[in-house]
C-alpha positions in Angstrom: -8.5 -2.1 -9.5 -5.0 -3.4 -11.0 -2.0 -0.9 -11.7 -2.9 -1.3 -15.7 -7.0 -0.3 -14.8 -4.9 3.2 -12.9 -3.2 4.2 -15.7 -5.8 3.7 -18.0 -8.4 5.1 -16.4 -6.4 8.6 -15.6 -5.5 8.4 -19.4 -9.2 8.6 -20.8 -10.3 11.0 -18.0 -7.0 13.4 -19.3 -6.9 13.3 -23.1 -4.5 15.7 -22.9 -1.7 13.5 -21.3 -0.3 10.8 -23.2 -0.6 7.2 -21.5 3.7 6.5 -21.2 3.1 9.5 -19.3 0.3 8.5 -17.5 2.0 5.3 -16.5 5.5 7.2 -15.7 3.4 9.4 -12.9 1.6 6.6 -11.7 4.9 4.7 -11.1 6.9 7.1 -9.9 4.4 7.8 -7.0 4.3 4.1 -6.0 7.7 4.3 -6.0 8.1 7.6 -4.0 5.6 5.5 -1.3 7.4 2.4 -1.9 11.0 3.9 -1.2 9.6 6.2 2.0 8.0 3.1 3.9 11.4 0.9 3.3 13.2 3.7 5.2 10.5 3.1 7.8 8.6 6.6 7.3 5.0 7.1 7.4 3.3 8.3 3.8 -0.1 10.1 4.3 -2.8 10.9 1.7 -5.0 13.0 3.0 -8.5 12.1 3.0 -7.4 8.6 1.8 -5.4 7.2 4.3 -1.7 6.4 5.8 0.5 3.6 5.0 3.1 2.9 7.5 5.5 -0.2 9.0 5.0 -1.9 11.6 7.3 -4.2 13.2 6.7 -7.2 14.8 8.6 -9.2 16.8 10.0 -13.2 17.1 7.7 -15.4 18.6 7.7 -19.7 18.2 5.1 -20.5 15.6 4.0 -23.9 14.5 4.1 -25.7 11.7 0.4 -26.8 10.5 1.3 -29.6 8.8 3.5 -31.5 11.2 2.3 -29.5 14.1 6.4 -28.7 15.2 7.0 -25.6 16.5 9.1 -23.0 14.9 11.0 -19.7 15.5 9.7 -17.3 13.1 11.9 -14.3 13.2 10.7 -10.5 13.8 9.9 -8.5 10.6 8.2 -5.5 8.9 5.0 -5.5 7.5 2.8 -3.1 6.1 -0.1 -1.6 7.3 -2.7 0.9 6.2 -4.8 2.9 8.3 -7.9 4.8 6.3 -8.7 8.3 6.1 -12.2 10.0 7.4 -13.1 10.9 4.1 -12.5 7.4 2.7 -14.0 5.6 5.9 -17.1 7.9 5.8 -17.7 7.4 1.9 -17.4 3.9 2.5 -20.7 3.8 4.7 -22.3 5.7 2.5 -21.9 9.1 4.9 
């Protein structure tokens, strides 16, 4: 499911709400997530899951092409660790 499939979706299951509002919501919680993790907090949706940073560190890589090694340098990358609800609906549970 794609941003656009969200907002929609919310919009015909809430007649109510229009869909710029819809979309406003829906982007203002990415954004909320979004702005927490780059500050390096941890954002947790219960029964869905956690999204967090974790950092990892320099190491010498290689190139695959020319088989060279490089230095890639440390960085921050996202990482997501499900909830029990979403885990156990996922095996059918």
């Amino acid at each position: 499911m794609i941003r656009s499939e969200l907002i929609q979706k919310i919009a015909d299951e809430n007649p109510h709400l229009y869909q710029r509002d819809v979309e406003r919501i829906v982007n203002t919680v990415f954004e909320a997530v979004t702005d927490a993790m780059a500050r390096g907090d941890r954002v947790e949706l219960r029964g869905f899951g956690a999204f967090s940073v974790k950092k990892r560190d320099s190491r010498v890589g290689r190139n695959p092409r020319t088989g060279d090694t490089v230095h890639v340098e440390e960085k921050h990358v996202p990482f997501f660790k499900t909830g029990k609800l979403l885990r156990d609906r996922l095996n059918g549970k």
